[in-house]
TORPA-4810 file (N, C-alpha, C, O; in nm, 3 decimals):
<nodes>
NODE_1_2.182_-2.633_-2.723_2.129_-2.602_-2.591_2.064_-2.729_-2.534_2.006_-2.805_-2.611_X
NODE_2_2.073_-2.762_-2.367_2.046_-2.882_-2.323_1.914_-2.840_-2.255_1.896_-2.723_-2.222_X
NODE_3_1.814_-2.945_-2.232_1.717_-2.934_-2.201_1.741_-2.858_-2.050_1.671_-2.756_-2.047_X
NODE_4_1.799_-2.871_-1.955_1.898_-2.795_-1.858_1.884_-2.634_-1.862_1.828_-2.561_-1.780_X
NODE_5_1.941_-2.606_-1.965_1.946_-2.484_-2.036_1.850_-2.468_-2.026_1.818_-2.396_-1.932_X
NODE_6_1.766_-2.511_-2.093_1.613_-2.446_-2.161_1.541_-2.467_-2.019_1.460_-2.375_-2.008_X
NODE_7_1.539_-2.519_-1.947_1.481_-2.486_-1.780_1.517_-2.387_-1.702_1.444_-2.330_-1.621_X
NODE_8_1.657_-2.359_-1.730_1.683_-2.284_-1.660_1.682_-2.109_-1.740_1.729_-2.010_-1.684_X
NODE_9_1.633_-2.108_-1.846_1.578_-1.976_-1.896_1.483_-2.001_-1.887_1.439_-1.887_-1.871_X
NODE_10_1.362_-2.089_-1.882_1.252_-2.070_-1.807_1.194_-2.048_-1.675_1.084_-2.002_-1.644_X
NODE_11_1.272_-2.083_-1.617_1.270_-2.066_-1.491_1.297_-1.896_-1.445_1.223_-1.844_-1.362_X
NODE_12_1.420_-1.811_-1.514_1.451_-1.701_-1.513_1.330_-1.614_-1.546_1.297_-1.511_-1.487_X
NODE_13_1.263_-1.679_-1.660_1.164_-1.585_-1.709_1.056_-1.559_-1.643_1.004_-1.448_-1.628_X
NODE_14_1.008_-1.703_-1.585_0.913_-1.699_-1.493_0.945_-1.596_-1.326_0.881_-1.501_-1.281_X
NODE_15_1.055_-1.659_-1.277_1.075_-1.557_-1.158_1.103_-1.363_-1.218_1.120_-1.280_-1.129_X
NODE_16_1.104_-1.330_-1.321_1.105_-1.225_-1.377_0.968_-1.183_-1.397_0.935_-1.065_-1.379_X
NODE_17_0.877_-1.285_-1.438_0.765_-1.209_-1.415_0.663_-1.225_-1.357_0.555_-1.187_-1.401_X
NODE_18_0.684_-1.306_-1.208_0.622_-1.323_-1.100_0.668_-1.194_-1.023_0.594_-1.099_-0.998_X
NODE_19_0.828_-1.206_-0.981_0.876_-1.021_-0.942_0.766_-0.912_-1.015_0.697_-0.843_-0.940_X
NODE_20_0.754_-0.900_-1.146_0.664_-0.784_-1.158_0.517_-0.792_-1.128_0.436_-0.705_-1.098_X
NODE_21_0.505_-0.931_-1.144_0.330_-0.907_-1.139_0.282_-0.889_-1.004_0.172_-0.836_-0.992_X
NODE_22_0.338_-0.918_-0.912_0.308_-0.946_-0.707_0.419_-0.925_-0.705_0.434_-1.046_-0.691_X
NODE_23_0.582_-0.865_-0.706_0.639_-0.849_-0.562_0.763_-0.981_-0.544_0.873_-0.959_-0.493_X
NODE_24_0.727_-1.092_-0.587_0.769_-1.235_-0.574_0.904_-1.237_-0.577_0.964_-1.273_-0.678_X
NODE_25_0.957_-1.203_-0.481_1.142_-1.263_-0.518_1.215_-1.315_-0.425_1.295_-1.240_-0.369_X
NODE_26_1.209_-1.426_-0.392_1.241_-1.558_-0.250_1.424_-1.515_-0.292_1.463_-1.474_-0.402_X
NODE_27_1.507_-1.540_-0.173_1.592_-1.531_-0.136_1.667_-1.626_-0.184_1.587_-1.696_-0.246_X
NODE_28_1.810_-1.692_-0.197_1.834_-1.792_-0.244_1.825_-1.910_-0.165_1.823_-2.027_-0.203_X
NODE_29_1.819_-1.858_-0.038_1.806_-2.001_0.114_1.667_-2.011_0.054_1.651_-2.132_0.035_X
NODE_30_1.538_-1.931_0.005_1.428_-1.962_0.041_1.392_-2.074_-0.109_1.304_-2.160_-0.117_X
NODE_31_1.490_-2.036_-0.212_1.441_-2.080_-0.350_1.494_-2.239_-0.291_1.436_-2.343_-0.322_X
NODE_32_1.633_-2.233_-0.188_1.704_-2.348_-0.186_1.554_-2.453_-0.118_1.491_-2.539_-0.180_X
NODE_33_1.536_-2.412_0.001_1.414_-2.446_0.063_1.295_-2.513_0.022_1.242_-2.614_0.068_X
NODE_34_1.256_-2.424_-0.092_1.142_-2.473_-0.168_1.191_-2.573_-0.283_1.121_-2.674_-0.295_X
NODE_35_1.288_-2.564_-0.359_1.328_-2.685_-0.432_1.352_-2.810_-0.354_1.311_-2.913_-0.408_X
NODE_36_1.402_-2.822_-0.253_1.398_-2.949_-0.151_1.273_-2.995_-0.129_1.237_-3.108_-0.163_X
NODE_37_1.188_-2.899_-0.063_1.039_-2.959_-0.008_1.010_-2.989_-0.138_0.994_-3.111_-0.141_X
NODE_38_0.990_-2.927_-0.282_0.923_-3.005_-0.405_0.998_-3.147_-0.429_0.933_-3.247_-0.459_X
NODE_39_1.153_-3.151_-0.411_1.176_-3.284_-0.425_1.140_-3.392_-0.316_1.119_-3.511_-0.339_X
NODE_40_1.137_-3.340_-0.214_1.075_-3.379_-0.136_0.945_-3.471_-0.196_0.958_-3.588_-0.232_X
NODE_41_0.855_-3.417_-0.198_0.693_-3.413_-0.276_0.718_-3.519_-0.369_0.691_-3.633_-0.331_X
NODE_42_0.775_-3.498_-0.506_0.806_-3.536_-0.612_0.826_-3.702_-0.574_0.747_-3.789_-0.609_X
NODE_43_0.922_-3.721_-0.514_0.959_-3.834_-0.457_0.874_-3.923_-0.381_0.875_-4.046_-0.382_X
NODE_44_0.810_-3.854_-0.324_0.723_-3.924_-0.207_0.612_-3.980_-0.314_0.553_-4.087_-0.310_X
NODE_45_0.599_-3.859_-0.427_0.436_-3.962_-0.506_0.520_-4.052_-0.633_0.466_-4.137_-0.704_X
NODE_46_0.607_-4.026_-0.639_0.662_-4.114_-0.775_0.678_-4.277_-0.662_0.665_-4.384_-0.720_X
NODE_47_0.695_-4.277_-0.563_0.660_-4.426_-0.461_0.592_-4.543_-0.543_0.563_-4.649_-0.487_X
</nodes>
């Protein structure tokens, strides 16, 4: 398993139990959205 992998079952797990705890389940435009603005971010402080 690639570190890839292992993000991306974390990532599953986490939006699994953000959905139960509040409600939390962004759309895929909205997940698309918010991964941009973080790279966004990411980028701007790694400068």
């Amino acid at each position: 398993m690639t570190d890839t992998d292992d993000r991306a079952e974390q990532a599953e797990r986490v939006s699994l139990l953000l959905r139960e705890w509040n409600g939390y389940d962004p759309t895929p435009e909205e997940e698309a959205r918010l991964d941009a603005e973080l790279d966004r971010r990411l980028a701007e402080a790694t400068r």
